[in-house]
GUDRENFI-723470 format. One line per field, with one value per residue (C-alpha): chain; y, x, z; residue number from 1. Coordinates in nm, 4 decimals. Each point is the difference from the previous one (the first is absolute). Layout:
<sites>
cadena: c(A	...)
y: c(Y	...)
x: c(X	...)
z: c(Z	...)
num: c(NUM	...)
</sites>
This chain:
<sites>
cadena: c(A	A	A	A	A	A	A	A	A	A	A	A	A	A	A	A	A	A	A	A	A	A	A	A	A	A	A	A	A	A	A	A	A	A	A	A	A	A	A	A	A	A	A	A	A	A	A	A	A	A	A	A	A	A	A	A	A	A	A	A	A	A	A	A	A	A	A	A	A	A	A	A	A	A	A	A	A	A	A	A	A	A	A	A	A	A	A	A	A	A	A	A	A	A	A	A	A	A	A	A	A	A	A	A	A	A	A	A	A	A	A	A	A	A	A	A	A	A	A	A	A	A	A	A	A	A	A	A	A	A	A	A	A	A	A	A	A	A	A	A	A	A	A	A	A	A	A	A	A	A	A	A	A	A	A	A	A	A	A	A	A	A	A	A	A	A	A	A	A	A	A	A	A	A	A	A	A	A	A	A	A	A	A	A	A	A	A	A	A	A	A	A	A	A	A	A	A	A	A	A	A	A	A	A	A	A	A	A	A	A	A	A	A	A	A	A	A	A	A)
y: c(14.7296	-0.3164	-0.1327	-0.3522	-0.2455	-0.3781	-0.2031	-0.1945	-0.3508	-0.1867	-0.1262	-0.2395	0.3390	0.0273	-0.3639	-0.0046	-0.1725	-0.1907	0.2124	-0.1702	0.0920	-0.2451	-0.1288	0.2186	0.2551	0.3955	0.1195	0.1379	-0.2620	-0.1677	-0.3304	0.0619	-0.2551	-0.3385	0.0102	-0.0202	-0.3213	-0.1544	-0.0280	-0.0318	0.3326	0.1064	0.3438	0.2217	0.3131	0.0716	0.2696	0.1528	-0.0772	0.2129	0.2365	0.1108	-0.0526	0.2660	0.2402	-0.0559	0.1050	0.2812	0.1607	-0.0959	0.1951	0.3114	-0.0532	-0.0276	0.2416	0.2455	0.0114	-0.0326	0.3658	-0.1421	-0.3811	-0.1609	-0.3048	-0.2539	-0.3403	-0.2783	-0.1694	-0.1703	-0.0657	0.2439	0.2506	-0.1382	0.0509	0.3193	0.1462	-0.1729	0.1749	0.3453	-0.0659	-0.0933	0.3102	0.2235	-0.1346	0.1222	0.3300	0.2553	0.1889	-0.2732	-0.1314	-0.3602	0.0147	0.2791	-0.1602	-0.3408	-0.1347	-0.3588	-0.0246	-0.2727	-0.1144	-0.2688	0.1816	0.0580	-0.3829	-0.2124	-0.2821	0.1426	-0.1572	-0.2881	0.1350	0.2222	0.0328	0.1967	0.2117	0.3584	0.1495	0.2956	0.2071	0.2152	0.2895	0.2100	0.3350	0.0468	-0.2696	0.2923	0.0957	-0.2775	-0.3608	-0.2479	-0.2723	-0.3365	-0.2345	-0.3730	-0.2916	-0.3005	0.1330	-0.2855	0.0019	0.4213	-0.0076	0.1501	0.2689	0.1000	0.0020	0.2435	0.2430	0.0022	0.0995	0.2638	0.1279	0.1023	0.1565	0.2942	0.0260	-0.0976	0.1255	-0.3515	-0.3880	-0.2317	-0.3235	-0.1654	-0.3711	-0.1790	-0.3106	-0.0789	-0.3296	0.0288	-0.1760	0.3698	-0.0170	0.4110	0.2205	0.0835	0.0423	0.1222	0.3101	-0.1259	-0.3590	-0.1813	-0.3601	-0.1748	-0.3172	-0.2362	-0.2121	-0.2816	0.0909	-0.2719	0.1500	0.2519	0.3135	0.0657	0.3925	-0.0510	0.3583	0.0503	0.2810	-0.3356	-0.3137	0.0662	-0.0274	0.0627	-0.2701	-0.0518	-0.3810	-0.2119	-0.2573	-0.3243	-0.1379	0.1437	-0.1530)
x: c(4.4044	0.0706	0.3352	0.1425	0.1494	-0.0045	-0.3110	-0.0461	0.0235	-0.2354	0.1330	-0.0945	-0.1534	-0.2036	0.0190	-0.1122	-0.3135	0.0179	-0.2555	-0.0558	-0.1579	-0.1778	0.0031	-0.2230	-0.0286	0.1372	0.2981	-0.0640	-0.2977	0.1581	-0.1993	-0.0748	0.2368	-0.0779	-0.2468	0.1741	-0.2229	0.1129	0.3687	-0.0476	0.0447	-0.1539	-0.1865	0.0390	-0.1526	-0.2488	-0.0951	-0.2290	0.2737	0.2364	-0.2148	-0.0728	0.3612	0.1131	-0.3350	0.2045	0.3534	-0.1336	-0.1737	0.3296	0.2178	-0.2539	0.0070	0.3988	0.0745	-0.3321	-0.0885	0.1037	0.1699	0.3383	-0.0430	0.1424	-0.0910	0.2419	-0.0512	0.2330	-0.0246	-0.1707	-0.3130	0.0800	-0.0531	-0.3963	0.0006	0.1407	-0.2546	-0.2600	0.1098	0.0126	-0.3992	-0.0832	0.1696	-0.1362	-0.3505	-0.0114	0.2899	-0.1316	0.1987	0.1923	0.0619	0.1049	0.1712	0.1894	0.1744	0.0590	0.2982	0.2626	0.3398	0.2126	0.3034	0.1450	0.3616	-0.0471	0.0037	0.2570	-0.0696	0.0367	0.3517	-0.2093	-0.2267	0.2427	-0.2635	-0.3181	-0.1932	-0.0431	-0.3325	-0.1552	-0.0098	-0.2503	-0.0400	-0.2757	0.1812	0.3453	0.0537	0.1473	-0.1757	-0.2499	-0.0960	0.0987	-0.2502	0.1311	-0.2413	0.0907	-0.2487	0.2531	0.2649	0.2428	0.3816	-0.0295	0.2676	-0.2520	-0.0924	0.3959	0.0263	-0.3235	0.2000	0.3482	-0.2705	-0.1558	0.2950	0.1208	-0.3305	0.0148	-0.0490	-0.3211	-0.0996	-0.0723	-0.0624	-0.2838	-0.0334	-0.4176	0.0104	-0.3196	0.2043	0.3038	0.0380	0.3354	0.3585	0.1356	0.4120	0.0642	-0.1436	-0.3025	-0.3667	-0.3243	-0.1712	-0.3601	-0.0902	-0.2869	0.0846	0.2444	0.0289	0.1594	0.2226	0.3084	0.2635	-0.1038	-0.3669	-0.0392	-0.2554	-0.1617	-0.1994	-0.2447	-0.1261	-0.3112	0.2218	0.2166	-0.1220	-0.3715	-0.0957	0.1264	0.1016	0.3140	0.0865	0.2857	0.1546	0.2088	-0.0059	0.1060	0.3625)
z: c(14.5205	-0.2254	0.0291	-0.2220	0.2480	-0.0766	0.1371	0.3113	-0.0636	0.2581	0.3002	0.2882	0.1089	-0.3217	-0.1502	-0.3510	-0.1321	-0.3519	-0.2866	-0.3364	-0.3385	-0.1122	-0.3712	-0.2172	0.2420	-0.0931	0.1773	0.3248	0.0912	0.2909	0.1777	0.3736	0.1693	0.1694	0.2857	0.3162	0.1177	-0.3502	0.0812	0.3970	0.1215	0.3511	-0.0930	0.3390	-0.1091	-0.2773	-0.1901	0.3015	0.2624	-0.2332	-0.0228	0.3764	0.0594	-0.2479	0.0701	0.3656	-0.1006	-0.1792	0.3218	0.2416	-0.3087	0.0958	0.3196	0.0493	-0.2161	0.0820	-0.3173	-0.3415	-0.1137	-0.0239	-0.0310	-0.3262	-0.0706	-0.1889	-0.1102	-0.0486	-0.3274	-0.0588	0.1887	0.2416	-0.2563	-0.0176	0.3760	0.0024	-0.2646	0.2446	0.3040	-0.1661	-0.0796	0.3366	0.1682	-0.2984	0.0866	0.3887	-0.0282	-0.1700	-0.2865	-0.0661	-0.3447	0.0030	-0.3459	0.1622	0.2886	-0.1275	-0.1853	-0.0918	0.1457	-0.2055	0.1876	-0.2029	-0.0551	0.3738	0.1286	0.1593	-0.2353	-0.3435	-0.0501	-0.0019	-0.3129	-0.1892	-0.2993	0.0567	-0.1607	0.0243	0.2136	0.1589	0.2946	-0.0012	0.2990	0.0087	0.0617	0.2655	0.2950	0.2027	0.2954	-0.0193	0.1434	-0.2600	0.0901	-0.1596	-0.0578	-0.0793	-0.0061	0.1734	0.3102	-0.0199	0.0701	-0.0225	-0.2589	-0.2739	0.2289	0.0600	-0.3491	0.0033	0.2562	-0.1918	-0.3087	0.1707	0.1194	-0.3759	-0.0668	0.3069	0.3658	0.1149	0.3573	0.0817	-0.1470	0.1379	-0.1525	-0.1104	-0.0339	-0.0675	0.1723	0.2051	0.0161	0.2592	-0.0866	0.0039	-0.1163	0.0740	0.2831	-0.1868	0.1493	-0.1787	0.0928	-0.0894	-0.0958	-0.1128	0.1221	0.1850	-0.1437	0.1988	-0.2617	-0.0264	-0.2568	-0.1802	-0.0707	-0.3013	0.0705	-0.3025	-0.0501	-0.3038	-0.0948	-0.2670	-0.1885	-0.0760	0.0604	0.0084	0.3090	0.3393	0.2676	0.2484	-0.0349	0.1534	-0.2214	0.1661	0.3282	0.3107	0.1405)
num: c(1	2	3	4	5	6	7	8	9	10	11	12	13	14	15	16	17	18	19	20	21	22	23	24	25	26	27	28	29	30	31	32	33	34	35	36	37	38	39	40	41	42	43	44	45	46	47	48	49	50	51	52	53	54	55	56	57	58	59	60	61	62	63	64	65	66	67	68	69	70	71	72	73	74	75	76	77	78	79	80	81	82	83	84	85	86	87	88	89	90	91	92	93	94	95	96	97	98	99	100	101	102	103	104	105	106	107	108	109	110	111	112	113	114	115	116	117	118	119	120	121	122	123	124	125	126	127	128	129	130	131	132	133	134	135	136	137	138	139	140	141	142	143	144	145	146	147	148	149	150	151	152	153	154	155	156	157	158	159	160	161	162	163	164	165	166	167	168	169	170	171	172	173	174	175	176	177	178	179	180	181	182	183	184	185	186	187	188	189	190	191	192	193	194	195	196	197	198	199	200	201	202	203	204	205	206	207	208	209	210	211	212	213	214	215	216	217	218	219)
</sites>
């Protein structure tokens, strides 16, 4: 099921990462972005780190939920959408029957957030469900657990599109400073951060190569 609602525009959950086309190049060719040692990032995880923690989330999902029969998974744009479609290989890999395209889906809440009075004008996006909610797990999957506002926003979205049976959140970081009563189900790192730091999740689907940096200082 394929249903218009208006993009999400990243947040401090999902901060967004500058692309450009250079000069001469066709449309669509987009430059990998600065390398985090040349603008003074700290890189925490790397692309193998990332990779064992979400091989890890995957198996807890199977385990918690004994299996994967009724377990949706939906990402939160945008790289959570990358790590969604990464988690629904991994469980497809070790459960047998199950087709990854089949249980894996996006979940736009941008019409949904508390800060949209803020930024009236925004574009229309996708959400895109891979059959009916009802019944099943809705596994959101984010890559940065912040204040937990984008995830309420995730709830009040699922909450138009059926009745699930239950909602467990994926993060492939919490990095703490939580403003709502909101805790992850299965996480890949806690980060220890200030609120003056910036988390950064670089994925290869986007950026070209995957990495979990910290920008600023801490307090």
């Amino acid at each position: 099921m394929s249903m218009p609602v208006p993009p999400h525009d990243p947040s401090p959950e999902s901060p967004p990462h500058a692309q450009t086309v250079p000069a001469g190049e066709p449309a669509g060719s987009v430059t990998s972005p600065p390398h985090p040692e040349d603008t003074g990032a700290r890189v925490v995880l790397g692309g193998a780190e990332i990779a064992r923690a979400l091989t890890r989330i995957a198996h807890e999902v199977l385990e918690r939920n004994k299996g994967a029969q009724d377990v949706v998974l939906l990402g939160i744009p945008t790289r959570g959408v990358p790590l969604a479609h990464r988690l629904a290989a991994r469980i497809a890999e070790v459960e047998d029957g199950v087709d990854a395209r089949a249980i894996v889906g996006s979940l736009d809440i941008t019409m949904y957030r508390d800060d949209l009075h803020h930024h009236p004008t925004r574009t229309i996006g996708t959400t895109d469900v891979p059959g009916t909610i009802d019944g099943k797990v809705v596994v959101l999957v984010d890559d940065v657990l912040f204040s937990g506002r984008t995830i309420r926003a995730a709830l009040d979205a699922i909450s138009d599109l059926g009745r699930p049976r239950g909602v467990q959140l994926a993060a492939l970081v919490d990095r703490g400073h939580r403003e709502l009563p909101i805790r992850a189900d299965f996480v890949g790192k806690n980060l220890p951060t200030s609120q003056t730091e910036r988390v950064r999740v670089l994925l290869a689907e986007r950026d070209g190569r995957d990495a979990v940096v910290i920008e600023g200082e801490p307090a």
